[in-house]
C-alpha positions as CSV (number, residue, x, y, z in Angstrom):
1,X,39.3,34.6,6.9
2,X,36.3,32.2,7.5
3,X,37.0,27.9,6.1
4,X,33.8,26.9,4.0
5,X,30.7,26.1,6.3
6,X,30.6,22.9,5.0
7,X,34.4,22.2,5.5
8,X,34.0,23.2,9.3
9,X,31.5,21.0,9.2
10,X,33.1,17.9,7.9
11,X,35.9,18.7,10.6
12,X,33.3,18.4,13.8
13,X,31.7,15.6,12.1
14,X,35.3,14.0,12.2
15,X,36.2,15.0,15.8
16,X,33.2,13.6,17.1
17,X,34.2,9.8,14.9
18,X,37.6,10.4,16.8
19,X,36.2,10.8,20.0
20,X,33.7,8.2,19.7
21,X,36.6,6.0,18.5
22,X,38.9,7.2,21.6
23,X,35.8,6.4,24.3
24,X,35.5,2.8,22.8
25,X,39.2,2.2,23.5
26,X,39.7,3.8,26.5
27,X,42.1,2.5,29.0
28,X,41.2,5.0,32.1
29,X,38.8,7.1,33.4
30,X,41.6,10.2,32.8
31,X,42.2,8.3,29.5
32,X,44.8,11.7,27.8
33,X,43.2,10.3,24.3
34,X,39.7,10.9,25.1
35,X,40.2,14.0,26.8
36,X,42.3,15.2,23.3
37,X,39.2,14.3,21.5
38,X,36.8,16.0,24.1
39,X,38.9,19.1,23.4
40,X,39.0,18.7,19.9
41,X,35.2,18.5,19.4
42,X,34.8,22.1,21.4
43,X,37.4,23.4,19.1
44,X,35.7,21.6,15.9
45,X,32.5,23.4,16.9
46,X,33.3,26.4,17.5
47,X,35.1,26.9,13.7
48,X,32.0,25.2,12.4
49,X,29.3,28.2,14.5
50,X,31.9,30.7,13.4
51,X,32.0,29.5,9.6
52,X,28.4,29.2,9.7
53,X,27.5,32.4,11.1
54,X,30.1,34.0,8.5
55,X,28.8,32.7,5.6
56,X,24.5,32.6,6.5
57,X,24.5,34.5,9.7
58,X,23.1,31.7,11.1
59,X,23.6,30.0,14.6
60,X,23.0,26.2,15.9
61,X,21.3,25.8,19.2
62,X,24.3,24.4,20.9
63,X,26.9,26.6,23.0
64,X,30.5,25.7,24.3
65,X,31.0,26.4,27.9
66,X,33.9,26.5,30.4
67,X,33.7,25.8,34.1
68,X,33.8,29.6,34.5
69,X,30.7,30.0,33.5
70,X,29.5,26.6,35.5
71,X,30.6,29.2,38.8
72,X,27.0,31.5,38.4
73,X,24.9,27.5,38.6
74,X,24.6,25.0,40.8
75,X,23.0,21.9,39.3
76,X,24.6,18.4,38.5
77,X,27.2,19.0,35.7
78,X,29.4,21.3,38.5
79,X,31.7,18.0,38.8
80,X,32.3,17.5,35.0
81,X,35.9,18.4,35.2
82,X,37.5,21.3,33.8
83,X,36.9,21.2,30.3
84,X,34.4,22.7,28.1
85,X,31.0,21.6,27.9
86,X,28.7,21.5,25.4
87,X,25.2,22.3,26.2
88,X,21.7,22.2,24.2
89,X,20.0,25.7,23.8
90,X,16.1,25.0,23.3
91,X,14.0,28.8,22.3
């Protein structure tokens, strides 16, 4: 069963305050707190496109990534790391 659109939505909106909140106090580059948040925004995201497309079978233009599918590119992002990326679809 799909959460409310709007719910997902207050949840991103909320991972992405946490992360912005982890970045400002970071104490490392490999800061585990940040990296949580980074995580938790992909996560966030995805429940929000899911709920969204459930409820309006609609889609945003953003898409979650993993370094698997980084493999088939080469371009300037291939030393991120290994966690997911989000990425900006333009039509």
């Amino acid at each position: 069963m799909s959460i409310d659109p709007r719910v997902a939505l207050q949840s991103l909106t909320s991972a992405l305050e946490e992360h912005l909140a982890a970045a400002t106090s970071r104490r490392s580059d490999a800061d585990p707190a940040v990296e949580s948040a980074y995580i938790a925004i992909a996560d966030a995201f995805e429940a929000y496109e899911e709920a969204l497309y459930d409820a309006y079978s609609e889609v945003t233009p953003l898409v979650i990534y993993d370094d698997d599918d980084d493999d088939d590119e080469d371009g300037p992002d291939d030393d991120l790391g290994e966690e997911d990326d989000l990425e900006v679809v333009r039509n």
